[in-house]
N, CA, C, O and CB atoms as a CASP TS submission, in Angstrom:
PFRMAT TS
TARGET T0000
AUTHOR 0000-0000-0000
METHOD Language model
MODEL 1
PARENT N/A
ATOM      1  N   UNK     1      98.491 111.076  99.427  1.00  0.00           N
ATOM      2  CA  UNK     1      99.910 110.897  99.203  1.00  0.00           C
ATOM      3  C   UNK     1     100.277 111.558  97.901  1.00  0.00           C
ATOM      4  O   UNK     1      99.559 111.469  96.906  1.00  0.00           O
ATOM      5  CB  UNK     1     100.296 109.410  99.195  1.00  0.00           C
ATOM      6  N   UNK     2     101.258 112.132  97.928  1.00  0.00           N
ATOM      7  CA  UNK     2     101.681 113.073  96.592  1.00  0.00           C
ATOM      8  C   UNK     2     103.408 112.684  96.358  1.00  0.00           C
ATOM      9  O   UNK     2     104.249 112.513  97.241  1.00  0.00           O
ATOM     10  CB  UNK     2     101.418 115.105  97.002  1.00  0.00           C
ATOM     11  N   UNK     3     103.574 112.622  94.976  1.00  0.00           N
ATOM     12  CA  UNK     3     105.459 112.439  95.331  1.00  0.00           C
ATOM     13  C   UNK     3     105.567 113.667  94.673  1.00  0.00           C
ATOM     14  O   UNK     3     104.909 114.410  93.944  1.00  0.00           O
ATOM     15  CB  UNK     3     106.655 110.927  94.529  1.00  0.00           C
ATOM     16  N   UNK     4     106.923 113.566  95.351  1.00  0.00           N
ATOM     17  CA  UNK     4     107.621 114.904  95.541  1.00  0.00           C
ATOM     18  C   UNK     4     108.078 114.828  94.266  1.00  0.00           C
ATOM     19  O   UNK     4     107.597 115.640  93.476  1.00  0.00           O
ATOM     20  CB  UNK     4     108.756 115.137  96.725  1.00  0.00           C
ATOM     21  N   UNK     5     109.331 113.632  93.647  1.00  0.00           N
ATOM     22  CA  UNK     5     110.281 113.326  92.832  1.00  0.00           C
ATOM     23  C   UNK     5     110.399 111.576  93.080  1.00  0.00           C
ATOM     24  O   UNK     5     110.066 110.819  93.992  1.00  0.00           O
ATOM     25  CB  UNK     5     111.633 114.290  93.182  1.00  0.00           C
ATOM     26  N   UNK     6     110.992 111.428  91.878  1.00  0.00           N
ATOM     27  CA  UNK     6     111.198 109.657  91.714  1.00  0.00           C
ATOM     28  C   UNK     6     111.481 109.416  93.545  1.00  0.00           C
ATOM     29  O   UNK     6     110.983 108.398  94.026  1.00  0.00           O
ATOM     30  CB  UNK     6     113.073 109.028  90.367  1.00  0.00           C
ATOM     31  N   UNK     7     111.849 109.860  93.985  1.00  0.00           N
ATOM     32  CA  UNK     7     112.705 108.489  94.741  1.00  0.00           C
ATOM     33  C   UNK     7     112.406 109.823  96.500  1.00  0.00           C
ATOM     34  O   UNK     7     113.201 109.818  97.440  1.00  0.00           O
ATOM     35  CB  UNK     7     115.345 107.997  93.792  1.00  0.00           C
ATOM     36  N   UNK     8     111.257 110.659  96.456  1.00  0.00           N
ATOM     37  CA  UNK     8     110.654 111.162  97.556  1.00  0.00           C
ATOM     38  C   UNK     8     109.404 111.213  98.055  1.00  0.00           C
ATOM     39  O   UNK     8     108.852 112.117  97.428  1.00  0.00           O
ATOM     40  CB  UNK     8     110.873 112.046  97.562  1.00  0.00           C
ATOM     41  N   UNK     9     108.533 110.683  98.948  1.00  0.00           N
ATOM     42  CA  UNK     9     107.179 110.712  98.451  1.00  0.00           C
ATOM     43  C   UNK     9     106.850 111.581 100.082  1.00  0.00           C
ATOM     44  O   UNK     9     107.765 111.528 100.904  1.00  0.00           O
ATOM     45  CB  UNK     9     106.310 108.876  97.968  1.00  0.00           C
ATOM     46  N   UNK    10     105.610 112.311 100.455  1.00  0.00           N
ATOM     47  CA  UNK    10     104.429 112.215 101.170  1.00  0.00           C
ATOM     48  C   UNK    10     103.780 111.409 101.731  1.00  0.00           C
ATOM     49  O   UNK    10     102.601 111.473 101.381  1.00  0.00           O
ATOM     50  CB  UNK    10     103.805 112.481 100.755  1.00  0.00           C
ATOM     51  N   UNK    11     104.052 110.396 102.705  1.00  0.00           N
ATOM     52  CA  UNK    11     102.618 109.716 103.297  1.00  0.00           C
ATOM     53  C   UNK    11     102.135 109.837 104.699  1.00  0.00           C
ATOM     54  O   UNK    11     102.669 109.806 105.808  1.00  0.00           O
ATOM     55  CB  UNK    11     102.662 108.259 103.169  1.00  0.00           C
ATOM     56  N   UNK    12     100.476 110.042 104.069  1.00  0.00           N
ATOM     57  CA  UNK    12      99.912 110.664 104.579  1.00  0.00           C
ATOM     58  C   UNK    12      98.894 109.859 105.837  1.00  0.00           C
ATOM     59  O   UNK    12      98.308 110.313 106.820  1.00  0.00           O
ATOM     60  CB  UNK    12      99.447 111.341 103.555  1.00  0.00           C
ATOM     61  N   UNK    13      98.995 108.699 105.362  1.00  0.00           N
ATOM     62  CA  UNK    13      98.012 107.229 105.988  1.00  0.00           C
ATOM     63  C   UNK    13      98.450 105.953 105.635  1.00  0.00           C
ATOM     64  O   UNK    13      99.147 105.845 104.626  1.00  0.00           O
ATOM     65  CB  UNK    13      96.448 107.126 105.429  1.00  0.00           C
ATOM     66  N   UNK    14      98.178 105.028 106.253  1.00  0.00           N
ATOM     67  CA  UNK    14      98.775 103.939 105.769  1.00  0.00           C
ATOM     68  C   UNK    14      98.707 102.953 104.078  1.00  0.00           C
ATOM     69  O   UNK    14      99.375 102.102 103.491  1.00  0.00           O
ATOM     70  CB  UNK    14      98.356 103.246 106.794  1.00  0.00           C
ATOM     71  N   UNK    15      97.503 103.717 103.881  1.00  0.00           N
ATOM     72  CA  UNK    15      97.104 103.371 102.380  1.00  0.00           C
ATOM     73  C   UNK    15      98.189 103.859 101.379  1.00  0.00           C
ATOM     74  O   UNK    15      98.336 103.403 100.246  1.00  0.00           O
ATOM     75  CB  UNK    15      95.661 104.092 101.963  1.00  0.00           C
ATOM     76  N   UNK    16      99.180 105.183 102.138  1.00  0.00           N
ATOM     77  CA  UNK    16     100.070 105.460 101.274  1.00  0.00           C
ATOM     78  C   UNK    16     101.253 105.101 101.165  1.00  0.00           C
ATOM     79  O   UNK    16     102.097 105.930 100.825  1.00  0.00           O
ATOM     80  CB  UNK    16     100.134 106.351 101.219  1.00  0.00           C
ATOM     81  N   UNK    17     101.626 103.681 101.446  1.00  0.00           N
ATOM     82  CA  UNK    17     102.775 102.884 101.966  1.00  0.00           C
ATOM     83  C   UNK    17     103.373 102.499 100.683  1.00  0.00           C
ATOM     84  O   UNK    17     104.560 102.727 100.451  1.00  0.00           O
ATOM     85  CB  UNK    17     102.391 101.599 102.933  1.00  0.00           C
ATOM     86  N   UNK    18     102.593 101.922  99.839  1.00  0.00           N
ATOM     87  CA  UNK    18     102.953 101.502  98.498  1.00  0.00           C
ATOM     88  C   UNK    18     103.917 102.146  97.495  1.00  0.00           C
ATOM     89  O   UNK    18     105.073 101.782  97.285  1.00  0.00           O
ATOM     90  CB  UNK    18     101.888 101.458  97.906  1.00  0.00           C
ATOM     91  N   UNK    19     103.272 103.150  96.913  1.00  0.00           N
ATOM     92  CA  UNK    19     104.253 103.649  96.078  1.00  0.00           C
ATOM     93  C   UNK    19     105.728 103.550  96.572  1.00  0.00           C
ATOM     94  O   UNK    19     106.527 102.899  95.898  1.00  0.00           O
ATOM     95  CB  UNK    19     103.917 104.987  95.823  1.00  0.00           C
ATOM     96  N   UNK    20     106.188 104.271  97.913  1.00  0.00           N
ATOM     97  CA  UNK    20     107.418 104.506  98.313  1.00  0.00           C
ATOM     98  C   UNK    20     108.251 103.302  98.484  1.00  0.00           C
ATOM     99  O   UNK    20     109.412 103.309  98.074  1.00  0.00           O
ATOM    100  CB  UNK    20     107.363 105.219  99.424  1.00  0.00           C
ATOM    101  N   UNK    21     107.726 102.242  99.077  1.00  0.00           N
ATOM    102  CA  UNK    21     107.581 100.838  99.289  1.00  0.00           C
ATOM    103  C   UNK    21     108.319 100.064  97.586  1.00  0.00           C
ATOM    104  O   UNK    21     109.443  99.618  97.353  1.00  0.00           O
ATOM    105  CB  UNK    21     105.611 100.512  99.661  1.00  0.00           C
ATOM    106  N   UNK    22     107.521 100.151  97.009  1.00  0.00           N
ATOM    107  CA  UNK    22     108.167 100.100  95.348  1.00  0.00           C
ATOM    108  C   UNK    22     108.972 100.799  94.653  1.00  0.00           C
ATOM    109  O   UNK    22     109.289 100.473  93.509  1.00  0.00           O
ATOM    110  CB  UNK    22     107.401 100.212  94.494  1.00  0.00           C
ATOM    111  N   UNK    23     109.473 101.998  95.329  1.00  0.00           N
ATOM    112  CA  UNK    23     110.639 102.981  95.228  1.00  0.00           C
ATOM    113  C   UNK    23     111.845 101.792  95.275  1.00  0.00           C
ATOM    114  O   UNK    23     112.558 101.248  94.431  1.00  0.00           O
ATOM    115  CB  UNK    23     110.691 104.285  96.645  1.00  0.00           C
ATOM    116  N   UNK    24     111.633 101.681  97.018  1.00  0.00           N
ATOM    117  CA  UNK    24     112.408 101.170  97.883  1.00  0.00           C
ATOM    118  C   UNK    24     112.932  99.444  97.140  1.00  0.00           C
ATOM    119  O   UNK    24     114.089  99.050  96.991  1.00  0.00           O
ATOM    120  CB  UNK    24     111.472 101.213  99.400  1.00  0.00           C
ATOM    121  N   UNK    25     111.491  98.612  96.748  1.00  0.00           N
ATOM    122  CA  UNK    25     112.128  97.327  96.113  1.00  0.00           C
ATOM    123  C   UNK    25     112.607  97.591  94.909  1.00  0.00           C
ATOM    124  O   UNK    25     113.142  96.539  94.560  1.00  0.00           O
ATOM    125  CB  UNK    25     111.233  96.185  95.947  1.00  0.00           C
ATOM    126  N   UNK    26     112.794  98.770  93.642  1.00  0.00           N
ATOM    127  CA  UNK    26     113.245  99.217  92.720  1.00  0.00           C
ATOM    128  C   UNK    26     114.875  99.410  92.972  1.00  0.00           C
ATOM    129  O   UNK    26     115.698  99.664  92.092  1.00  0.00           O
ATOM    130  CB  UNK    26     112.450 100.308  92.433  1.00  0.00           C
ATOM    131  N   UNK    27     115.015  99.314  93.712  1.00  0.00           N
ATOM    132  CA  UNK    27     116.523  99.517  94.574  1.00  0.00           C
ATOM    133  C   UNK    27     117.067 100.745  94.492  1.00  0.00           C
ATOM    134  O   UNK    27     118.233 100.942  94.149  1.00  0.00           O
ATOM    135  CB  UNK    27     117.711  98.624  94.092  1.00  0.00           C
ATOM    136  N   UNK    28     116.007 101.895  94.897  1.00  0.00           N
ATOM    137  CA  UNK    28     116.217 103.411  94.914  1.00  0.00           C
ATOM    138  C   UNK    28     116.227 103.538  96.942  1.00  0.00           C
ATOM    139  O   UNK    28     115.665 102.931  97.853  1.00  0.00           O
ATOM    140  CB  UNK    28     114.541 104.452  93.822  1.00  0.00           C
ATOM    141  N   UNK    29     117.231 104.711  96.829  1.00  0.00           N
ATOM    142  CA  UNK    29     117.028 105.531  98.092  1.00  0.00           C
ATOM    143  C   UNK    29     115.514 105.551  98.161  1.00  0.00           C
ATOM    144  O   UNK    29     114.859 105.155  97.197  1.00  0.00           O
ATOM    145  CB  UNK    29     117.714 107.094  98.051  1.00  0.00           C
ATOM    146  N   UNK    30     114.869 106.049  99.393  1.00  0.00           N
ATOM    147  CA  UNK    30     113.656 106.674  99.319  1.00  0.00           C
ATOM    148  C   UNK    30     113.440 107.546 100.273  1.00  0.00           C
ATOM    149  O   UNK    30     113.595 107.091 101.406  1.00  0.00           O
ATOM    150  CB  UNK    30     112.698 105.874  99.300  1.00  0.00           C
ATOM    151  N   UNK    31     113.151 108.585 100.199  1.00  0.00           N
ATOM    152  CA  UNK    31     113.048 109.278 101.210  1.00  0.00           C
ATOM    153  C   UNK    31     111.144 109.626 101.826  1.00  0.00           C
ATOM    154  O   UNK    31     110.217 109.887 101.060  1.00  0.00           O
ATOM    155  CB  UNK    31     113.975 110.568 100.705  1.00  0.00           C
ATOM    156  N   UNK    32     111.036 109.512 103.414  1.00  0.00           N
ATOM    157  CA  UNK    32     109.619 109.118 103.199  1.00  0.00           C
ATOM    158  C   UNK    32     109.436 110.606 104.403  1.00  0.00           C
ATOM    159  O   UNK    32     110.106 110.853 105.406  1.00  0.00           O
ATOM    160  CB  UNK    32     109.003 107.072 103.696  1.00  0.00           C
ATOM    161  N   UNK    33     108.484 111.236 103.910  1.00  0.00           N
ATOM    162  CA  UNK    33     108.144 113.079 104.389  1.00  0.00           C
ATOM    163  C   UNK    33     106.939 112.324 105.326  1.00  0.00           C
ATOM    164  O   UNK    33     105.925 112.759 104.781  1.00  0.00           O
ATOM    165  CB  UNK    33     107.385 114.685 102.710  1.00  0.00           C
ATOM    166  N   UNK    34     106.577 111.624 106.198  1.00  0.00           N
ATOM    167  CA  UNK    34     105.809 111.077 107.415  1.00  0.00           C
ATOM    168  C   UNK    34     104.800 112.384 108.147  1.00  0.00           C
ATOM    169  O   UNK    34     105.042 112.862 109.255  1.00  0.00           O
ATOM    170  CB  UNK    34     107.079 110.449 108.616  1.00  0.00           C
ATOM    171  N   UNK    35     104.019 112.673 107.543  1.00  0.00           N
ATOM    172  CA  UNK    35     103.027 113.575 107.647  1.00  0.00           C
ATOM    173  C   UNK    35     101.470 112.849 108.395  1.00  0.00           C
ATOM    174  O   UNK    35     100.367 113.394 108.412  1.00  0.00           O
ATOM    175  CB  UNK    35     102.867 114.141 106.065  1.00  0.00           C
ATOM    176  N   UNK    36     101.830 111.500 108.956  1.00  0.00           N
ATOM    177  CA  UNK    36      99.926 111.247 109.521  1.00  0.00           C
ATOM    178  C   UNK    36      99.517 111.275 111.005  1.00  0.00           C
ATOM    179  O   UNK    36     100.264 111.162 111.976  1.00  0.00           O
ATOM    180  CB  UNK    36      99.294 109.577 109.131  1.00  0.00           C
ATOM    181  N   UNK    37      98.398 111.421 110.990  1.00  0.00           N
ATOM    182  CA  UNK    37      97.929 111.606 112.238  1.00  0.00           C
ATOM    183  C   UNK    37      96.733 110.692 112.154  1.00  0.00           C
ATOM    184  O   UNK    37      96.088 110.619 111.108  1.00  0.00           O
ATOM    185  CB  UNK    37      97.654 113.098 112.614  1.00  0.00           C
ATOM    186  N   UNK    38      96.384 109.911 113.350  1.00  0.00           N
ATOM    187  CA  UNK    38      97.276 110.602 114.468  1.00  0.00           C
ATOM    188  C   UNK    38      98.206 109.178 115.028  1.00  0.00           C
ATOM    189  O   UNK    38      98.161 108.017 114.619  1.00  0.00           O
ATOM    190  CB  UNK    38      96.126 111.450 115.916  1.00  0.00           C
ATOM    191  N   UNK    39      98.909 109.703 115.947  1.00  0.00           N
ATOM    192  CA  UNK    39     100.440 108.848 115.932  1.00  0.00           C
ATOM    193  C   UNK    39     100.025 107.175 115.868  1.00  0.00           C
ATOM    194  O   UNK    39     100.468 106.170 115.312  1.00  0.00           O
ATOM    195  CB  UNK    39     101.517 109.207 117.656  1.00  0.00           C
ATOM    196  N   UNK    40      99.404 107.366 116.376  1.00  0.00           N
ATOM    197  CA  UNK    40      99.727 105.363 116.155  1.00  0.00           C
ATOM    198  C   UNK    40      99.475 105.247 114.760  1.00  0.00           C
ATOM    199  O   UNK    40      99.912 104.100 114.670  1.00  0.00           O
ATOM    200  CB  UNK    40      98.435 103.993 117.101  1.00  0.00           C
ATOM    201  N   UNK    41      99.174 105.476 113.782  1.00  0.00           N
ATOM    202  CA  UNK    41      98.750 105.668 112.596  1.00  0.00           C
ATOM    203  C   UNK    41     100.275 106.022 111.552  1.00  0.00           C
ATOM    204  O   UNK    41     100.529 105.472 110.480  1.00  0.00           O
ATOM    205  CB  UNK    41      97.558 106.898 112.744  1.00  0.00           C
ATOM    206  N   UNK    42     101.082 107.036 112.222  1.00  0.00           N
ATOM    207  CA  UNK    42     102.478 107.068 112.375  1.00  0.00           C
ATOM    208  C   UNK    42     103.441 105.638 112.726  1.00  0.00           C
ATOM    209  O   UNK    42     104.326 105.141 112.029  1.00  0.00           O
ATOM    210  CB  UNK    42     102.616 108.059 113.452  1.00  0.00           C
ATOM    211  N   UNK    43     103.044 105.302 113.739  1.00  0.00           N
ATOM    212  CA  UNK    43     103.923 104.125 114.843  1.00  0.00           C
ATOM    213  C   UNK    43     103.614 102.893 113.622  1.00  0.00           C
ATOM    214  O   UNK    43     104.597 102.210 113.333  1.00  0.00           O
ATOM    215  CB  UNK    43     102.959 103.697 116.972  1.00  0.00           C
ATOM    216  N   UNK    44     102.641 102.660 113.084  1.00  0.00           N
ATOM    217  CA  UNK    44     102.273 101.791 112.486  1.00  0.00           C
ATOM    218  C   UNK    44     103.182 101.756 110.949  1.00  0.00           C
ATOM    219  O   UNK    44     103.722 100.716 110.575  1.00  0.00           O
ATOM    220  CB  UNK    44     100.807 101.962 112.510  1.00  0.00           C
ATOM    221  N   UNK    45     103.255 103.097 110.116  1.00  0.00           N
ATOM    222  CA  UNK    45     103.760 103.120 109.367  1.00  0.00           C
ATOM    223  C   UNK    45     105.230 103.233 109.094  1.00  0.00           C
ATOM    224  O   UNK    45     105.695 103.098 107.963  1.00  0.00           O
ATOM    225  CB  UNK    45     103.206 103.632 109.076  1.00  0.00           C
ATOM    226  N   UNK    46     106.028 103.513 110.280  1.00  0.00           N
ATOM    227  CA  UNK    46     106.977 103.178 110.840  1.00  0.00           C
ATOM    228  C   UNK    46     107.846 101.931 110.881  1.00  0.00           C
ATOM    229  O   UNK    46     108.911 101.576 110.377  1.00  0.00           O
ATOM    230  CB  UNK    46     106.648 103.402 111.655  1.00  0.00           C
ATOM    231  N   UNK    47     106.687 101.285 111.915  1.00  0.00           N
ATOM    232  CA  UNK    47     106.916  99.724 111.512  1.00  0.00           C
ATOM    233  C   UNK    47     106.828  98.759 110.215  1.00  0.00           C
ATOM    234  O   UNK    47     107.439  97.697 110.093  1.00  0.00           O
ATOM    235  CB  UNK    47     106.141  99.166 112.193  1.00  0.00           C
ATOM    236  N   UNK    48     105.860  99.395 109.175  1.00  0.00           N
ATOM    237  CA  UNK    48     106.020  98.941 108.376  1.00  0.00           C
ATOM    238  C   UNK    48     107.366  98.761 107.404  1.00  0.00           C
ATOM    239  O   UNK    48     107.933  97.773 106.938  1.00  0.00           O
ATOM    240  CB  UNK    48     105.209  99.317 108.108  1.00  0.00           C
ATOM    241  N   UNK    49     107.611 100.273 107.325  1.00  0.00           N
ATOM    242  CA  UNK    49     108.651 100.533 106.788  1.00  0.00           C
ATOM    243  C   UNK    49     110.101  99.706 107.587  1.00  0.00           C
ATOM    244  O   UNK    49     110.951  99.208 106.849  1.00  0.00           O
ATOM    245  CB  UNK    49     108.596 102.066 106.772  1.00  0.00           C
ATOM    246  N   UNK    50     110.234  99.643 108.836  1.00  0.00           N
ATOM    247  CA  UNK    50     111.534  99.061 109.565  1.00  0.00           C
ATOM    248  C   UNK    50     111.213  97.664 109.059  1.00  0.00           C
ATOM    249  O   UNK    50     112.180  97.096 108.552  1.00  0.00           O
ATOM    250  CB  UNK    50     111.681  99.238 111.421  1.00  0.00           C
ATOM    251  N   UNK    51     110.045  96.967 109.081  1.00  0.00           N
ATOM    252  CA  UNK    51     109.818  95.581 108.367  1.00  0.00           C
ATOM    253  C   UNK    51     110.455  95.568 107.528  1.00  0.00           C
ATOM    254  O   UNK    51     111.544  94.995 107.517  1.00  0.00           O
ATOM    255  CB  UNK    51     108.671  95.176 107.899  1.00  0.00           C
ATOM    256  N   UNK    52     109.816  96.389 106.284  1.00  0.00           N
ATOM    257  CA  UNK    52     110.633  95.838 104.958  1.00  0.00           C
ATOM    258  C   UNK    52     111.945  96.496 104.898  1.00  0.00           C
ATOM    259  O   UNK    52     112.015  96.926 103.746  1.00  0.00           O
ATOM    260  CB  UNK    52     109.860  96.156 103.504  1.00  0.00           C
ATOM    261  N   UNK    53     112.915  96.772 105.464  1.00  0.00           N
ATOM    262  CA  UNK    53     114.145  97.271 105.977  1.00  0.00           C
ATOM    263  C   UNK    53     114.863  95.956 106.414  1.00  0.00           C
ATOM    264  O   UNK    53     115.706  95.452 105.672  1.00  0.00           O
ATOM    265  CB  UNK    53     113.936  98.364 107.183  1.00  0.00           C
ATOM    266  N   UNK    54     114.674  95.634 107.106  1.00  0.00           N
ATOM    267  CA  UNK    54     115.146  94.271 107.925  1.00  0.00           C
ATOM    268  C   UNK    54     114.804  93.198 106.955  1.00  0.00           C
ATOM    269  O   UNK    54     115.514  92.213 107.159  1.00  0.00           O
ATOM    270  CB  UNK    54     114.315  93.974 109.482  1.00  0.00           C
ATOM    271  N   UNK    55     114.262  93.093 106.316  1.00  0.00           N
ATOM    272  CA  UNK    55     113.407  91.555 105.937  1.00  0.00           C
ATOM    273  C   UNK    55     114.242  91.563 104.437  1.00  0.00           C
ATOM    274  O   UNK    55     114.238  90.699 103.559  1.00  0.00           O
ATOM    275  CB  UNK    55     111.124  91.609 105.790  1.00  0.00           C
ATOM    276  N   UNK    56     114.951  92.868 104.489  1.00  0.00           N
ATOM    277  CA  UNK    56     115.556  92.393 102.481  1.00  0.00           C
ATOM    278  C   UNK    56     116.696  93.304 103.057  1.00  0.00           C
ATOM    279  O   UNK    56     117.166  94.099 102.243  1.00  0.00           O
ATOM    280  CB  UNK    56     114.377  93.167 100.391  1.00  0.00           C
ATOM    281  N   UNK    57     117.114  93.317 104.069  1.00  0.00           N
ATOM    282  CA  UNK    57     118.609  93.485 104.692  1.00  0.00           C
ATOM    283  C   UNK    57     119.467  94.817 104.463  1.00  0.00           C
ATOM    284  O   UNK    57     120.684  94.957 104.583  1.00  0.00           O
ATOM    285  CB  UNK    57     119.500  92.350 104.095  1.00  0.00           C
ATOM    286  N   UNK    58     118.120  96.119 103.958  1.00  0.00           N
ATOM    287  CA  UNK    58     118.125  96.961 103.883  1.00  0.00           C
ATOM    288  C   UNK    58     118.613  98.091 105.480  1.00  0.00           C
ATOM    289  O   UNK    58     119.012  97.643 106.555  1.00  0.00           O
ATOM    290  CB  UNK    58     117.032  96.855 103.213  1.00  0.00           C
ATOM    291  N   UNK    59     118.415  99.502 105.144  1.00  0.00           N
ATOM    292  CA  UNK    59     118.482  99.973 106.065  1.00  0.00           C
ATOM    293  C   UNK    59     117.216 100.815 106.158  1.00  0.00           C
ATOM    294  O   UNK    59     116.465 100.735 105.186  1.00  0.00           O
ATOM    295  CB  UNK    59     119.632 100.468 106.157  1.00  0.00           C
ATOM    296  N   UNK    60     116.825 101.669 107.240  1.00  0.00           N
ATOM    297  CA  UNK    60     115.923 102.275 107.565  1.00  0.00           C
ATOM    298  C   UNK    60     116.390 103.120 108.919  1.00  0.00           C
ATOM    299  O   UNK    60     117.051 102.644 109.842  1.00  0.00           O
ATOM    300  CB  UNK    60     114.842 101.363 107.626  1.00  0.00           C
ATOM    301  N   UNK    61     115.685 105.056 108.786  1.00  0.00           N
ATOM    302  CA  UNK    61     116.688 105.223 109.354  1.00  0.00           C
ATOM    303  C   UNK    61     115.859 106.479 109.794  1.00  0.00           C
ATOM    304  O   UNK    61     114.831 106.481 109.116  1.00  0.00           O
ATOM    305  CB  UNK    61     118.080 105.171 108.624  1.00  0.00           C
ATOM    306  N   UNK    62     115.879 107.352 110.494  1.00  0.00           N
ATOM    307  CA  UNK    62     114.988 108.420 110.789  1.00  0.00           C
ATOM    308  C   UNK    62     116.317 110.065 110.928  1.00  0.00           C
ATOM    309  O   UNK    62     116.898 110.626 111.857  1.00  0.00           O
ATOM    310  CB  UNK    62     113.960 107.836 112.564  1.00  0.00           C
ATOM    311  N   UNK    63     116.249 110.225 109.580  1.00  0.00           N
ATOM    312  CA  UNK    63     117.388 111.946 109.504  1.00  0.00           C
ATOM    313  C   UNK    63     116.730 113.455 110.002  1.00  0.00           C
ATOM    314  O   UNK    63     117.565 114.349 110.137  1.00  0.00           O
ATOM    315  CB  UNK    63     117.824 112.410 107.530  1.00  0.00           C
ATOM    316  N   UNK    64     115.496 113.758 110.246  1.00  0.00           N
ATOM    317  CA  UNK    64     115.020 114.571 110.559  1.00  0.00           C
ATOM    318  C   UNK    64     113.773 114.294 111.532  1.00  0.00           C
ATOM    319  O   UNK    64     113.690 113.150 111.980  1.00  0.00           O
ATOM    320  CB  UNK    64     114.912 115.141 109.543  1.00  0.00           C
ATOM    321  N   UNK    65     112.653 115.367 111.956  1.00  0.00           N
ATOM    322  CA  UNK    65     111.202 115.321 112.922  1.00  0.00           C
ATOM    323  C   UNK    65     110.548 114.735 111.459  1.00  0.00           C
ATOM    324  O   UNK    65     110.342 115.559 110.567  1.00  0.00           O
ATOM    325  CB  UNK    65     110.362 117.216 113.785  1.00  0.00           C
ATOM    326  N   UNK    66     110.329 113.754 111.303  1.00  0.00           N
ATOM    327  CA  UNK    66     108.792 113.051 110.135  1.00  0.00           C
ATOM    328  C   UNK    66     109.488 112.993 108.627  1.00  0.00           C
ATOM    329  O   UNK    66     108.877 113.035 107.560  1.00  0.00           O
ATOM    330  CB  UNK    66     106.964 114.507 109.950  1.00  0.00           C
ATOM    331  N   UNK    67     111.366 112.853 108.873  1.00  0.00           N
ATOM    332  CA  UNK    67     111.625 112.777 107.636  1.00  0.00           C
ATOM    333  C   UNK    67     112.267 111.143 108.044  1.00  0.00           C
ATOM    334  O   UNK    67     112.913 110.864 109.054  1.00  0.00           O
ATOM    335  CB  UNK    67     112.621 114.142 106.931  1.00  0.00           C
ATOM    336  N   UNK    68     111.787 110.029 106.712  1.00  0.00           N
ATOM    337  CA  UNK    68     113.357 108.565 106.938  1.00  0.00           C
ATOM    338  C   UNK    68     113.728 108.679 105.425  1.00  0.00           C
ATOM    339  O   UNK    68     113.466 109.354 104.429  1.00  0.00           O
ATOM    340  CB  UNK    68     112.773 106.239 107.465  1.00  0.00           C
ATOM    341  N   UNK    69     114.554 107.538 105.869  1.00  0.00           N
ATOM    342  CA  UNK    69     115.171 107.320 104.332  1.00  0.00           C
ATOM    343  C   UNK    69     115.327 105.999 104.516  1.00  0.00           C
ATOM    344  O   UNK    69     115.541 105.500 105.621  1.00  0.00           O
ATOM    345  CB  UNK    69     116.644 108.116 103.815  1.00  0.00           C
ATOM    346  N   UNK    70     115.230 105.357 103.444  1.00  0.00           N
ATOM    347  CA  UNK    70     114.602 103.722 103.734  1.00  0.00           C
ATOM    348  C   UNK    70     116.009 103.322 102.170  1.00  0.00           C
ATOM    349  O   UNK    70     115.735 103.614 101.007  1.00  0.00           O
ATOM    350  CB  UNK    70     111.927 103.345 103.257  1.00  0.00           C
ATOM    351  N   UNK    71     116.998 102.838 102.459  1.00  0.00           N
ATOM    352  CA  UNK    71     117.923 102.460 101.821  1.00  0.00           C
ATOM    353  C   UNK    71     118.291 100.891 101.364  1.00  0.00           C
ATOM    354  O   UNK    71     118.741 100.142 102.232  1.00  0.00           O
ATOM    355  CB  UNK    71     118.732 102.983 102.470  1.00  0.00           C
ATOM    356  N   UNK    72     118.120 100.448 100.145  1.00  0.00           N
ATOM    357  CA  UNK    72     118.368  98.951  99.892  1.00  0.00           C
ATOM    358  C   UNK    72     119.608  98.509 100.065  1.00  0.00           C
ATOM    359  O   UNK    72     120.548  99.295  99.946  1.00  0.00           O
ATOM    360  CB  UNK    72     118.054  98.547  98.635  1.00  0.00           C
ATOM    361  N   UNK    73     119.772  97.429 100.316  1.00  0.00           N
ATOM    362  CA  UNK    73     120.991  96.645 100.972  1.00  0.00           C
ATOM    363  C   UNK    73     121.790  97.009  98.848  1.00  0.00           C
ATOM    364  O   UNK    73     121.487  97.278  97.685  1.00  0.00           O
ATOM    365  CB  UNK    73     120.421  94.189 101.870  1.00  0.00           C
ATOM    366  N   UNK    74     123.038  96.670  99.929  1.00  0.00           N
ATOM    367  CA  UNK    74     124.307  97.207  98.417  1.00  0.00           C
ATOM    368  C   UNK    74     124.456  95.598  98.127  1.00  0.00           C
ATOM    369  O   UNK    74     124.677  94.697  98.935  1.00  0.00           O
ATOM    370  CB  UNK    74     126.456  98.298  98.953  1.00  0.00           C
ATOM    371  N   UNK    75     124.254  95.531  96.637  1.00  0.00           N
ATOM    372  CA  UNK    75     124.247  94.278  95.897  1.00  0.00           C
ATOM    373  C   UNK    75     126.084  93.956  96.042  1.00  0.00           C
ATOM    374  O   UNK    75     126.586  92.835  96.131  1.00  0.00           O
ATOM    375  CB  UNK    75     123.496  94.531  94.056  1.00  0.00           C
ATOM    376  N   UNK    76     126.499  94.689  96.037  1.00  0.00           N
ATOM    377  CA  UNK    76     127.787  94.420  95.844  1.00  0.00           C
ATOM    378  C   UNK    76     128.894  93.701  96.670  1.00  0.00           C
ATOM    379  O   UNK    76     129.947  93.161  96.329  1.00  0.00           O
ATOM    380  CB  UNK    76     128.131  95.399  95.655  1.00  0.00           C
ATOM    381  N   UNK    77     128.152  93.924  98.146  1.00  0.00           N
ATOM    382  CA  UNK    77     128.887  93.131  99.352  1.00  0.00           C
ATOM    383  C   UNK    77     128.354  91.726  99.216  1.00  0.00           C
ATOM    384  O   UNK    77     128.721  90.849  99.998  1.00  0.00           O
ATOM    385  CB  UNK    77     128.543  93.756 100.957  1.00  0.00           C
TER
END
């Protein structure tokens, strides 16, 4: 896993869930570049990410082929 910039990362396996993951509870955009193989390995990290999306009332969202963007709920509403 490599980051790109604060708030873009690379992951590559599920071990690389974290950093972006702590982007994401930092209450940054995150944008996640979904590069693993092989797919269930994908499907898995996926789900992870839609977990913590849902579970802190965030969004999660798929903008490109292996690109998301995993967005924290707006403090303000």
């Amino acid at each position: 896993m490599t980051s790109l910039d604060s708030n873009r990362f690379e992951v590559t396996s599920f071990e690389d869930v974290m950093p972006p993951a702590q982007s994401y509870k930092d209450g940054n955009p995150t944008i996640i570049n979904l590069i693993a193989e092989p797919k269930d390995v994908g499907r898995r990290i996926v789900d992870f990410f839609s977990g913590l999306a849902f579970g802190t009332e965030g969004t999660f969202e798929k903008v490109a082929e292996g690109i998301y963007l995993i967005t924290p709920p707006d403090k303000n509403e």
